[in-house]
N, C-alpha and C positions, 0 to 999 in steps of 0.2 A: 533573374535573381535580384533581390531588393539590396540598391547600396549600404546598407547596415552589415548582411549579410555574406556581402561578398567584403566588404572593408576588412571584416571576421575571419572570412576565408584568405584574406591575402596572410594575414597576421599569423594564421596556422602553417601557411605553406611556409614562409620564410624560417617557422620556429621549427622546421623539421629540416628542411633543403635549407638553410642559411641564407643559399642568394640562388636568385631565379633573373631570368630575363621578362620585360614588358611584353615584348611578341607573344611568349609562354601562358602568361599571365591573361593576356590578353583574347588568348587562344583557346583556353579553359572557359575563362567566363564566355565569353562570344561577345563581344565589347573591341571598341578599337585602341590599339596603343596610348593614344592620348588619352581616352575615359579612365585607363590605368593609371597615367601619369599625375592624373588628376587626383586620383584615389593614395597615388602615394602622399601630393600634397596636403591632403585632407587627414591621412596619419601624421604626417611630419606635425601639422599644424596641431594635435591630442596628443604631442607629447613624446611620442612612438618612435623611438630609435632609430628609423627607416630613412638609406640612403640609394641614390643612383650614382652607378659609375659611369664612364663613357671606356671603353678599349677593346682589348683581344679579353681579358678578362673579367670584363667591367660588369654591370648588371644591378639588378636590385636586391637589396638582403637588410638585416637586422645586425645593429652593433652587436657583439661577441658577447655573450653572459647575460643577452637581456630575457626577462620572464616576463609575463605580466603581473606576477606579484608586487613590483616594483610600481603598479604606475597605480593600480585599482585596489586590489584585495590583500588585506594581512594576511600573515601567517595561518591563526587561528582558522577566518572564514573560509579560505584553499582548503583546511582537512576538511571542516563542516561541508563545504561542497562536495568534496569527492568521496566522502565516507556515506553520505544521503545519496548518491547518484551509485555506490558500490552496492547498498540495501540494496535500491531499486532497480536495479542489473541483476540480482540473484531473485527478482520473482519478475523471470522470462521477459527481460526488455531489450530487444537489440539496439533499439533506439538509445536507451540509456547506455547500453553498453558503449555505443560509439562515441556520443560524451563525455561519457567519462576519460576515454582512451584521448583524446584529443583535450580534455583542461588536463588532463595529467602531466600531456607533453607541455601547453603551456604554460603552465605551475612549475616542469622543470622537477615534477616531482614523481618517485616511482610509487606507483599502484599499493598502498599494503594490504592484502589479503584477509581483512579483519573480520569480516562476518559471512556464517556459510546459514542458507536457509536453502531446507532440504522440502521439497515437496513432494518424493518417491512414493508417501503412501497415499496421493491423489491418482485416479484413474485418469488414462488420457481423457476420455469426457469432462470430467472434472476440470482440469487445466485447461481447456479449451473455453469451458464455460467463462472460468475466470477471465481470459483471454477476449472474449467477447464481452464481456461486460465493462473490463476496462475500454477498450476499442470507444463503446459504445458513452462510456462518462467523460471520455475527453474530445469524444466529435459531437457530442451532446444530440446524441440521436435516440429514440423511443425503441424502449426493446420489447417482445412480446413474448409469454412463457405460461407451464403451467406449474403451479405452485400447491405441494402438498404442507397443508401444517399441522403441527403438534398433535392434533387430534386424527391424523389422516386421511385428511378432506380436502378433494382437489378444485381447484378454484385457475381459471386463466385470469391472466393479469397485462394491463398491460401498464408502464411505467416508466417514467424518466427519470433513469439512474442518476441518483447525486452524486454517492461515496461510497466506498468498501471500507470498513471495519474488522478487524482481526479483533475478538476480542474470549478469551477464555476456550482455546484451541479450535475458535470455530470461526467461517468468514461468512461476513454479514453483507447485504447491499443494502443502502439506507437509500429511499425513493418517492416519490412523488406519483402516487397510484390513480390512473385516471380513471381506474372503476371504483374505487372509495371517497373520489375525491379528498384525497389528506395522502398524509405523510408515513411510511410503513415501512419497516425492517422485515428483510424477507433473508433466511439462511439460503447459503448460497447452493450447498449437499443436496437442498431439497427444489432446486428449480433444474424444471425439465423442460425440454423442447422449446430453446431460448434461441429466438432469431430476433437481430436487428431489425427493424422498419426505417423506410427511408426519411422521415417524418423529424421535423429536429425538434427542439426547446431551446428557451430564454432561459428559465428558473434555473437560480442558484442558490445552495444550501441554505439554507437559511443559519439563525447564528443559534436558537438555541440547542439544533441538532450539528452543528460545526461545534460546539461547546460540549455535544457530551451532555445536554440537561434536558431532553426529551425525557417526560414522562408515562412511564411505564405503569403498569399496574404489576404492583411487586410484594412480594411476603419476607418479612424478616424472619427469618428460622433462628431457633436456638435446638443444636444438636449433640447427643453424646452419643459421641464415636470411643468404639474398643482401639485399645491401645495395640491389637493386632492388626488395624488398620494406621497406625503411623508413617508407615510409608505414603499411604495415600493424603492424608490431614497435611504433612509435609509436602507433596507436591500442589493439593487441591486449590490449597487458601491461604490465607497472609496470614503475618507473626499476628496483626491485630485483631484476628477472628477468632484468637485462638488461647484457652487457655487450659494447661495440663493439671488435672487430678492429683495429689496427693497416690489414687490407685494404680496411675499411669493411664486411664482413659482422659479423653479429650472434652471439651465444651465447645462447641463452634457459636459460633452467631456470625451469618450472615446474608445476606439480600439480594435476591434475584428474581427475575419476571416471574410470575405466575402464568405457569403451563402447564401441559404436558409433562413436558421435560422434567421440570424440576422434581416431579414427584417419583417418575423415570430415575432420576440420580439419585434419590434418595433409597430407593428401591436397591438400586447397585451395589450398595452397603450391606447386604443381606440382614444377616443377624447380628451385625456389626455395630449396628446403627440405630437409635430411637430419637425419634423426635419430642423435645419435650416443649416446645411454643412454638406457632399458637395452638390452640386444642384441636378447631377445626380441619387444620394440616393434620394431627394425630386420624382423626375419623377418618380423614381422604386417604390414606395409608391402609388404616386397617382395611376401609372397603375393598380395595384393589389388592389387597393380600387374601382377603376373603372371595374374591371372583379366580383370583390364581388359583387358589388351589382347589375350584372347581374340578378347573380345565386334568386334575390328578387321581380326583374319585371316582 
């Protein structure tokens, strides 16, 4: 164990047990008594509340009431950390779970229960996938999958995971594709038969897809939605996409990749829904209304 790490661990043991013995201590790490003693010095010396006693009761512990909020982190940044470390505990981290459990005790602070993220309606494959993918972005190792898109055309990929993206009830992996050489957003729902390779990478994110400013090829729509779909205009899109009729139907205008999909969501709207910009979105509509209702005569 790395002296940093184990400094860390003494600091934990004493904030739960108070007082410990060097032998204990010493016992745990696999270290000799003196390497401890030294390690208390090197606390004493940062400041750290940390004393030895010599007797029948004597040992090593922490002055009464101390935290470490006291010597490093305000008030403020101890919630920021444990409410960030609480998210990342409810999407499947035992790793973060243990963290958390352990600055909570050193913060001195109890756990508040503040956010529930529910993923019940992912299949165990699903959750595993995710599972693997993370695994694979933070030991920065090449994963291998195959990948159907938008149009239903499958393609193997192989890739060096950057980031995962939640964004508009759907999770993204954003990557570095070594069969396109470039940069490409694949939905997570749609990769199959995804195994790690033992192969690592250097490359890190770069900044204008860390920023959020990857350029997409995208359609601004302007849409009127029946005011029988209110429920949906209220869950779909923001106050600023949206503005209500005098009839109670809706006006949308908003911006999204051009796919597949999008013409798919608009389609979801049945008769709910007309596009009124740009015209070409109008034809791509009617054609695919006009091929459906082939598939009826």
């Amino acid at each position: 164990m790395q002296v940093n790490n184990r400094l860390f661990e003494i600091v934990y043991i004493l904030m739960q047990k108070r007082k410990t013995t060097a032998k204990e201590l010493a016992d745990r790490f696999e270290v000799s008594t003196r390497t401890i003693y030294r390690d208390i010095e090197t606390l004493s010396g940062a400041n750290i509340p940390i004393y030895a006693s010599k007797g029948k009761d004597g040992g090593i512990g922490l002055l009464d009431e101390y935290v470490l909020n006291k010597t490093i982190l305000s008030e403020e940044e101890q919630n920021q950390i444990l409410f960030a470390l609480q998210g990342m505990k409810k999407v499947k981290g035992q790793d973060e779970k243990d963290v958390l459990e352990k600055l909570s005790i050193l913060f001195n602070k109890k756990i508040n229960d503040w956010i529930k993220i529910d993923f019940s309606n992912w299949s165990n494959i699903q959750e595993e996938r995710f599972d693997i993918i993370k695994s694979a972005i933070l030991n920065k190792q090449l994963i291998r999958f195959n990948y159907y898109n938008s149009n239903g055309e499958e393609s193997k990929r192989i890739v060096e995971p950057l980031q995962i993206w939640f964004k508009d009830k759907s999770w993204y992996l954003i990557s570095y594709c070594r069969n396109k050489e470039d940069y490409r957003i694949f939905k997570i729902a749609r990769i199959k038969e995804i195994k790690i390779l033992q192969e690592h990478f250097e490359r890190e994110i770069p900044k204008e897809l860390k920023e959020e400013k990857y350029n997409f090829n995208s359609i601004l729509l302007e849409l009127e939605i029946s005011k029988e779909m209110a429920y949906r205009v209220y869950d779909e899109f923001e106050n600023n996409e949206v503005y209500k009729k005098e009839n109670g139907n809706f006006i949308v205008k908003v911006e999204y990749p051009e796919n597949e999909w999008v013409y798919g969501y608009i389609l979801s709207f049945g008769e709910y829904a007309k596009v009124l910009n740009p015209s070409y979105a109008k034809n791509i509509i009617k054609d695919k209304l006009q091929k459906t209702l082939k598939n009826y005569l």
